[in-house]
Structures are given as structure tokens and as C-alpha cells.
Short mmCIF file of the C-alpha atoms (twelve columns), coordinates in Angstrom:
data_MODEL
# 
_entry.id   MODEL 
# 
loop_
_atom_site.group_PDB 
_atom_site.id 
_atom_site.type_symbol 
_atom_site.label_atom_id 
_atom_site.label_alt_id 
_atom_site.label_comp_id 
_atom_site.label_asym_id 
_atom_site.label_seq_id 
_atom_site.Cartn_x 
_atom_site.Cartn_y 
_atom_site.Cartn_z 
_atom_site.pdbx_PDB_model_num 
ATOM 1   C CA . UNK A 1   112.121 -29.019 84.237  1 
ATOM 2   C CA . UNK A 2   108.809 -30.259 82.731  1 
ATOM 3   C CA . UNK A 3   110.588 -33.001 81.311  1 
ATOM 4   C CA . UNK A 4   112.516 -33.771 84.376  1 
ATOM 5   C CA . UNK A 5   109.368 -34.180 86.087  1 
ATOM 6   C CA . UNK A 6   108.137 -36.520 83.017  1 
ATOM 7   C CA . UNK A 7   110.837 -38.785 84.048  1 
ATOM 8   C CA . UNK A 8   110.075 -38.564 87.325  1 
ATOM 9   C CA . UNK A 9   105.972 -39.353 87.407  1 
ATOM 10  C CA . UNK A 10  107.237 -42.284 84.870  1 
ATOM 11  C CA . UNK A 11  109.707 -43.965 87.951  1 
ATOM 12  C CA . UNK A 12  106.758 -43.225 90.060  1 
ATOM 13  C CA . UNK A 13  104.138 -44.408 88.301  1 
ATOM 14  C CA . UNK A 14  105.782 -48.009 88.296  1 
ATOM 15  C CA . UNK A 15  105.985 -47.539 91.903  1 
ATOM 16  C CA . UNK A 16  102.320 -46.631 92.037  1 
ATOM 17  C CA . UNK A 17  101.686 -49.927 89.888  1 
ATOM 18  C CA . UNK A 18  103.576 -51.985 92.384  1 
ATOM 19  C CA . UNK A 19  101.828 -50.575 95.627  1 
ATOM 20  C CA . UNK A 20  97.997  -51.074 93.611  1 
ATOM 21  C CA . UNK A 21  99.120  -54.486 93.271  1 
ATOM 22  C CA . UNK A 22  99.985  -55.181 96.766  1 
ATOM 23  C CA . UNK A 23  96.745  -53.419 98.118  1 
ATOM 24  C CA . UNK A 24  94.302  -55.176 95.926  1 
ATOM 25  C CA . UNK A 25  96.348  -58.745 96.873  1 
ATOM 26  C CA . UNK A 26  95.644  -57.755 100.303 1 
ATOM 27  C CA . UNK A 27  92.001  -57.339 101.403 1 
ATOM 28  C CA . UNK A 28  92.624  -57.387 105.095 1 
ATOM 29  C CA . UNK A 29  93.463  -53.778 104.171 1 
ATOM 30  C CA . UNK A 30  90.082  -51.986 103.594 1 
ATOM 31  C CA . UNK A 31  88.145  -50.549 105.843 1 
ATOM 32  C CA . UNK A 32  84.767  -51.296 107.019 1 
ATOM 33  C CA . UNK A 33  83.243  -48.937 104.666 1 
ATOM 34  C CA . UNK A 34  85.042  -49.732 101.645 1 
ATOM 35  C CA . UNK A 35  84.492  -53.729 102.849 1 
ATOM 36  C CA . UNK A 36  80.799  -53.443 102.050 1 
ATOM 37  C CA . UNK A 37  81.250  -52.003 98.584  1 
ATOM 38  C CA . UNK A 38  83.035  -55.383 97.935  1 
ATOM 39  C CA . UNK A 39  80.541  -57.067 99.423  1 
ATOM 40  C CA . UNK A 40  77.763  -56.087 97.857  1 
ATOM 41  C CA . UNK A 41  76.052  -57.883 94.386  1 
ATOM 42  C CA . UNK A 42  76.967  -57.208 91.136  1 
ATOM 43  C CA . UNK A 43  73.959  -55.863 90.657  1 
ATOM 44  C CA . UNK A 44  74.402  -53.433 92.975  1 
ATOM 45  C CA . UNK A 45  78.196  -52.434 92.955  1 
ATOM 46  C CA . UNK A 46  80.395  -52.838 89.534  1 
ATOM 47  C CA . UNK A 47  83.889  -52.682 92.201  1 
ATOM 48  C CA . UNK A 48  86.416  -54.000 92.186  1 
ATOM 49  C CA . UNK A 49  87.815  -52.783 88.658  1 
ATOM 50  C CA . UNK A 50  90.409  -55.024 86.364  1 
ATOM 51  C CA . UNK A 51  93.847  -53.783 86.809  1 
ATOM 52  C CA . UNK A 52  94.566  -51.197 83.687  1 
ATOM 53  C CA . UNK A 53  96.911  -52.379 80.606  1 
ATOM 54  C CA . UNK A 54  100.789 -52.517 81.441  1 
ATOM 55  C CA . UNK A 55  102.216 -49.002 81.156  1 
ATOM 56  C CA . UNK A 56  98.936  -47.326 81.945  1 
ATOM 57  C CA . UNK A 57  99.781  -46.400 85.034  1 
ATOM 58  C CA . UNK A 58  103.742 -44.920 84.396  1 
ATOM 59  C CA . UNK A 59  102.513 -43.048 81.506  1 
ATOM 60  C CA . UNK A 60  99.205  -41.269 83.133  1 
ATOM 61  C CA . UNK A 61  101.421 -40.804 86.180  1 
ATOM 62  C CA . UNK A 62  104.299 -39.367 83.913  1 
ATOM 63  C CA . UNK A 63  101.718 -36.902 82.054  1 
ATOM 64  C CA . UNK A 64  100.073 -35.387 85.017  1 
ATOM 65  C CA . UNK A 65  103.801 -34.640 86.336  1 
ATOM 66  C CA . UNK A 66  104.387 -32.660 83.953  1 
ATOM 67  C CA . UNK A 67  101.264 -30.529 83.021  1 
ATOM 68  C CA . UNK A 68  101.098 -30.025 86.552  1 
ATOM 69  C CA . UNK A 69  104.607 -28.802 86.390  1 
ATOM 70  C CA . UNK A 70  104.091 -26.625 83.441  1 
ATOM 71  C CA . UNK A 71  100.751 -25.240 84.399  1 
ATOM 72  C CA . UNK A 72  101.591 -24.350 88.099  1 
ATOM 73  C CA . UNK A 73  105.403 -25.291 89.135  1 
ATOM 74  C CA . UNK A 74  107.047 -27.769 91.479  1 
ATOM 75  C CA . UNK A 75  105.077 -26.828 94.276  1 
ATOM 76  C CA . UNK A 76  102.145 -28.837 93.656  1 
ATOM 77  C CA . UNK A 77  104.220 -31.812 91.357  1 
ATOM 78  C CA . UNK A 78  103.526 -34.180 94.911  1 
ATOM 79  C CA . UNK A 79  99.936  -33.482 94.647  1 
ATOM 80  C CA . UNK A 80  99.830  -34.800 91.233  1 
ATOM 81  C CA . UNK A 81  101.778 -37.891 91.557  1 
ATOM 82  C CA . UNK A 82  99.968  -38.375 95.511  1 
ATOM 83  C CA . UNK A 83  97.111  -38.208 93.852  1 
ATOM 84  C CA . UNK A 84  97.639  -40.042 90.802  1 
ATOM 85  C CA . UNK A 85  98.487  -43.040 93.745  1 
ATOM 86  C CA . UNK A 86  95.767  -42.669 95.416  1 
ATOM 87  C CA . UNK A 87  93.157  -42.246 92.035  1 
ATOM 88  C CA . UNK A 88  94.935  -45.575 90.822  1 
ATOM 89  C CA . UNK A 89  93.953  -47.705 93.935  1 
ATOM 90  C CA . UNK A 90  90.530  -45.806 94.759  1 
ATOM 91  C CA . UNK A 91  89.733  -47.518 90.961  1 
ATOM 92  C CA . UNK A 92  91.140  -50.605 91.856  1 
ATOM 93  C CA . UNK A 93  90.694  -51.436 95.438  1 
ATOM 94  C CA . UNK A 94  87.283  -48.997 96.303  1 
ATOM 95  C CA . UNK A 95  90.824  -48.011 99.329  1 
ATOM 96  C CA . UNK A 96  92.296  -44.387 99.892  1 
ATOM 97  C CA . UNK A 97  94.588  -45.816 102.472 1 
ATOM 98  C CA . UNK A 98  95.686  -43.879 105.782 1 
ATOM 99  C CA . UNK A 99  98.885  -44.559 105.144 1 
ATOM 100 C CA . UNK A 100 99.312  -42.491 101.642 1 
ATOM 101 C CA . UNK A 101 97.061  -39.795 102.700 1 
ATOM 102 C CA . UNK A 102 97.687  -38.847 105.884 1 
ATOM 103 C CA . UNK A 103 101.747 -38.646 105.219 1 
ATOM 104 C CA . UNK A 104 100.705 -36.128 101.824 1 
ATOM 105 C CA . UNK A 105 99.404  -33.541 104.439 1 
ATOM 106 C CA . UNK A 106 102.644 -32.612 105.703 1 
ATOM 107 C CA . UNK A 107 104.584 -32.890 102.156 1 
ATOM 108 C CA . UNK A 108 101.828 -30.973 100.797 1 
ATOM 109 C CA . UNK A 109 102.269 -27.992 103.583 1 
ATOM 110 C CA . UNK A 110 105.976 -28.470 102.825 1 
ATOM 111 C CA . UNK A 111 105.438 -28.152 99.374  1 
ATOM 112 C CA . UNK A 112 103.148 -25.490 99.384  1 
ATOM 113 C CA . UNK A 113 105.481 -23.093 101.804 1 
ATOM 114 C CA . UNK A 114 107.741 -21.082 99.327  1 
ATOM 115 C CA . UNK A 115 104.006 -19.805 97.383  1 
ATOM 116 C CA . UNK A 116 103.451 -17.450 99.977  1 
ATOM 117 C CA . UNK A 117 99.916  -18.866 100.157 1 
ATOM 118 C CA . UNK A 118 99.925  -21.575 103.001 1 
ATOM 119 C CA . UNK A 119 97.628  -19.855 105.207 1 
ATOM 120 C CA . UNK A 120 95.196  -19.971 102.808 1 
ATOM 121 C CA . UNK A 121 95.986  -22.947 101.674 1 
ATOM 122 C CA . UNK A 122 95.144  -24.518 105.733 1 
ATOM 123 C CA . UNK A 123 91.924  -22.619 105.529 1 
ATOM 124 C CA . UNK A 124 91.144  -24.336 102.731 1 
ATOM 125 C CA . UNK A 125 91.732  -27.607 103.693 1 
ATOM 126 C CA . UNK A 126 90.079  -27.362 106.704 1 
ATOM 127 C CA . UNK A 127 86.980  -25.985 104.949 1 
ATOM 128 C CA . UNK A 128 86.864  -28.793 102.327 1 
ATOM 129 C CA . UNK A 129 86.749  -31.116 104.883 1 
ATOM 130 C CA . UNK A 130 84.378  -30.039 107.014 1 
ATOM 131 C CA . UNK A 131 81.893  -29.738 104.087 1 
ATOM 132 C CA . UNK A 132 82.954  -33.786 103.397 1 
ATOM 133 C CA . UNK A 133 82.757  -34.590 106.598 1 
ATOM 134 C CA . UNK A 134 78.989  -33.259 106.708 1 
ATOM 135 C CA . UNK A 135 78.146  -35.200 103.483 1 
ATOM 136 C CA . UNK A 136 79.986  -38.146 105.291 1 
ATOM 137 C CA . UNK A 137 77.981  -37.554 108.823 1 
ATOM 138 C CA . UNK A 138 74.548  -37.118 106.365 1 
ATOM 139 C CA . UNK A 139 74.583  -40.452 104.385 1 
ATOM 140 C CA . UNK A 140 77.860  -42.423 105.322 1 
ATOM 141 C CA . UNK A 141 76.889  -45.346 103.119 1 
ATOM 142 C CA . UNK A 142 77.436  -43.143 99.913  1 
ATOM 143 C CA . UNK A 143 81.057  -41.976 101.192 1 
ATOM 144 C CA . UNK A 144 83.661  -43.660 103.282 1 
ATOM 145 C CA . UNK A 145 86.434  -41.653 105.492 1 
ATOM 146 C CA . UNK A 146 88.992  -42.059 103.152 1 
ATOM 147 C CA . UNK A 147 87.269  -39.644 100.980 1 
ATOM 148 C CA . UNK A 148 86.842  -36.938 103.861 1 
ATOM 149 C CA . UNK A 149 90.573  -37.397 104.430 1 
ATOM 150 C CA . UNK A 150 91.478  -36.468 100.719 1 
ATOM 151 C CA . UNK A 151 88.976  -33.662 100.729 1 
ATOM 152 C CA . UNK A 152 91.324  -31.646 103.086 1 
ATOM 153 C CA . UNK A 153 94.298  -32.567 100.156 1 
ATOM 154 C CA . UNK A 154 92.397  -31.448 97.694  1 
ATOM 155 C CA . UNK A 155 91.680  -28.141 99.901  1 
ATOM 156 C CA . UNK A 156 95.440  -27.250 100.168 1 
ATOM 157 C CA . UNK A 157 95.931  -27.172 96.639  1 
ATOM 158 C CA . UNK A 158 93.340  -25.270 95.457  1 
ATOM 159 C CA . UNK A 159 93.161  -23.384 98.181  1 
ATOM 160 C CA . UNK A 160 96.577  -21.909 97.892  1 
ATOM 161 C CA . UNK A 161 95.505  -20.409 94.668  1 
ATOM 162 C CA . UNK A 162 92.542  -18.854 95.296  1 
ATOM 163 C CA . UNK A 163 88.835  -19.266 97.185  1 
ATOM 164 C CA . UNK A 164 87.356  -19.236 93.381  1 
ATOM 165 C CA . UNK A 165 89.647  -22.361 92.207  1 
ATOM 166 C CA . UNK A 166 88.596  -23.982 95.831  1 
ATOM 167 C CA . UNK A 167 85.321  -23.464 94.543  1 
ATOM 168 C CA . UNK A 168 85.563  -24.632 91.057  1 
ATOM 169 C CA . UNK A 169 87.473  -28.045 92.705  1 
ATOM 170 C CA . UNK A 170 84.975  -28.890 94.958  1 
ATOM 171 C CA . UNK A 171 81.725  -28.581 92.133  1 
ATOM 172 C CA . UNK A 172 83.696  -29.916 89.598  1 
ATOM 173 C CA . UNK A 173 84.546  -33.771 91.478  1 
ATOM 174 C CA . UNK A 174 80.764  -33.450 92.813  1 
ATOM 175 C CA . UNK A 175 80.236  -32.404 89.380  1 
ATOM 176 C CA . UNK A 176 81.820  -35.708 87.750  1 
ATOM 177 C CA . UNK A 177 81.033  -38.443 90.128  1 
ATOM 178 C CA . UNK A 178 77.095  -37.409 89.537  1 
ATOM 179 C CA . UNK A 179 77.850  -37.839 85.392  1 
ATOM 180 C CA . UNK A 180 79.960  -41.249 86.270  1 
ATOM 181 C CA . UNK A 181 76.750  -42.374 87.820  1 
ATOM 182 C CA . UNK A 182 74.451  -40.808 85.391  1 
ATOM 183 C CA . UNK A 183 76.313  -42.845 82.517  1 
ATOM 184 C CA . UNK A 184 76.066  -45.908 84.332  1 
ATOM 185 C CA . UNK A 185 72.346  -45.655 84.343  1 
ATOM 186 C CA . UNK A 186 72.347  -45.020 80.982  1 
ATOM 187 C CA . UNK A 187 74.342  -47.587 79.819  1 
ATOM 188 C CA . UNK A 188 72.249  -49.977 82.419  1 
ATOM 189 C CA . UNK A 189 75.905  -50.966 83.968  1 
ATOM 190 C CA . UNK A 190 73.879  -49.939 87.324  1 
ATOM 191 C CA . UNK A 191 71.477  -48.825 89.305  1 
ATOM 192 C CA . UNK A 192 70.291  -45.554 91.406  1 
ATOM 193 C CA . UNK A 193 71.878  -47.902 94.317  1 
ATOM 194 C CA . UNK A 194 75.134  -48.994 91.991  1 
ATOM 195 C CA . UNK A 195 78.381  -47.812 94.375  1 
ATOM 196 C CA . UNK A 196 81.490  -46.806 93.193  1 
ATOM 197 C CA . UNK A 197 84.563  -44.961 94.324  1 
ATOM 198 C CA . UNK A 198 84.318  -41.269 94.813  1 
ATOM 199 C CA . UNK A 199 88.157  -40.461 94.531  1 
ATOM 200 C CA . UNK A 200 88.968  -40.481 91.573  1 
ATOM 201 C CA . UNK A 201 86.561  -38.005 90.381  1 
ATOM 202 C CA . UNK A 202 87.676  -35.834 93.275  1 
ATOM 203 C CA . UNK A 203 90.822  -35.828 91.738  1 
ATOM 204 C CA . UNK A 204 90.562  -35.484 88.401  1 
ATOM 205 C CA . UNK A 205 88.385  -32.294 89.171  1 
ATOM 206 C CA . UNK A 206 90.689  -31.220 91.231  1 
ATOM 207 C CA . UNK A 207 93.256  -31.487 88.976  1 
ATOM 208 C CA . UNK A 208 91.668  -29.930 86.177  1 
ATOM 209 C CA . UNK A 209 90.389  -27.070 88.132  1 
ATOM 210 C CA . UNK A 210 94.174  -26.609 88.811  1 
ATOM 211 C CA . UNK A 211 95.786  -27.110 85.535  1 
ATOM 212 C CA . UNK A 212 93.115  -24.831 83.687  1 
ATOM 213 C CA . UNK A 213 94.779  -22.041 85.719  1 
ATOM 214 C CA . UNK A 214 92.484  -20.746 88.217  1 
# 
């Protein structure tokens, strides 16, 4: 099974490629928040990123498929290639686009059904959203929409296993944006005011959290 769902993140991953390409072809797309990360200087913003070396994308896309199916089943499989999709464009475009996350909601409750756990899974969605949506409602120049919508994502998954991997999910992509940022200072890529996008270290906390079995 692990390596049918290998196979599976690889065919997706090339579609994941494909729908990067058309997002960061078509600007029109962004939102007004994400449109002023472009906008800004390069002194000021280091977005939007190079697109990554051919086969990045199907092989990254392929290996989260199937530790995720290892580590915790088929249940949460769409949550790792969903958000694999939407980590790959959040890098390249500074986008989490409406159309990818909203969809995942009801796949993920779908999904998430036969564990017994949905209840707590809702709960936890709803929490991890409202908490994002207060960040957002505090300083909405440091966090578009798109990342309040993928906060309640995020919540179902970890949710479903447990308030202490919720927890541990929600500190740990806080956790890794702050070092991101930290490291660009450091390096003097940026700035205290340097912007970047948040997703993908929502994720990949996220999916660490989950994968290290809490």
C-alpha cells in the first residue's frame, strides 16, 4: 500500500507541477493580499521564488504519500498530496487558491470519516481557524486569507488525532516561519519587514507533527 501510494503522489506531483505552472503564468489570479507581496521591492520581499529543478516536485509529492501512508494510513494520504499542492504554489506564487482549498474541506471530512474521530476533527478545525483568523484580524499585512483558510485543513488533521498533536501543529508552523525569517536576517537575504509565504511552513509542521506520531 505504501508503495501504491508512492506511485500515486508521483502521478500527482506532475499534476501539481502543471497547475504551479499555470498559476504563476497567470497573475490575474492572486488576491489583493498576496498582490502586494509581489509588489513590493526586493528589498523588502524576496517572492516570487524560481520554479524548483524538474522532478522536484513528483518526487517530494511521491515521498510525503507514502510516509504519510505508513505513519498514519489512507485516511489522511489527500492531506498530504492537498497540501503538498498547495505548499508548491504558496512557494511559487505567494497564492493558496480558493479553488484547491476550499474543495479539500469536504474530501478531508470524507476522508477522515471511517477514524471514528471526525467530531473532533470539526472542532479542531474550527478552533485553528479562529485563532488564524484573530492573527489575520490583528495585523492582516503579515497574513493573507488564504492562510486562515488552510488553518482550518490543518485543524482536521491533527485534530482527529488528538488536542496534543493540534497543539504541537499549530506551534510547530508558527514555530518555523519565525526561524525562516530569523535565517533570512541572518543571512541579510531580508529585513524585519522582508514578506514571505506563511504556508508552507504551516504545512510542513503540520506534517511533521503528524508523521512523528502524535
Amino acid at each position: 500500500m505504501v508503495a501504491l501510494m508512492a506511485l500515486a503522489g508521483l502521478i500527482c506531483g506532475r499534476l501539481i507541477g502543471a497547475l504551479a505552472d499555470s498559476y504563476d503564468e497567470d497573475p490575474p489570479h492572486y488576491d489583493q493580499g498576496r498582490a502586494r507581496l509581489l509588489a513590493r521591492s526586493p528589498r523588502t520581499s524576496v517572492w516570487p521564488a524560481a520554479a524548483p529543478a524538474g522532478g522536484a516536485v513528483e518526487l517530494v509529492t511521491a515521498a510525503v504519500a507514502a510516509l504519510v501512508a505508513w505513519r498514519l494510513g489512507l485516511p489522511y494520504v489527500p492531506f498530504a498530496v492537498i497540501g503538498t499542492a498547495l505548499a508548491v504554489i504558496d512557494w511559487r506564487t505567494c497564492l493558496l487558491p480558493d479553488a484547491i482549498t476550499l474543495p479539500a474541506y469536504p474530501i478531508m471530512v470524507v476522508a477522515l470519516a471511517p477514524t471514528g474521530e471526525l467530531p473532533r476533527a470539526l472542532a479542531g478545525g474550527a478552533a485553528l481557524t479562529a485563532v488564524y483568523a484573530v492573527l489575520w484580524f490583528v495585523k492582516p499585512d503579515a497574513m493573507g486569507l488564504g492562510d486562515v483558510k488552510l488553518a482550518g485543513l490543518i485543524g482536521l488533521a491533527a485534530g482527529a488525532l488528538g488536542w496534543q498533536a493540534w497543539i504541537v501543529a499549530a506551534f510547530c508552523g508558527q514555530a518555523l516561519g519565525a526561524l525562516y525569517g530569523v535565517a533570512l536576517l541572518l543571512t541579510r537575504r531580508g529585513t524585519r519587514h522582508t514578506q514571505f509565504p506563511f504556508g508552507p511552513f504551516m504545512l510542513l509542521g503540520a506534517s511533521t507533527t503528524l508523521c512523528l506520531g502524535w
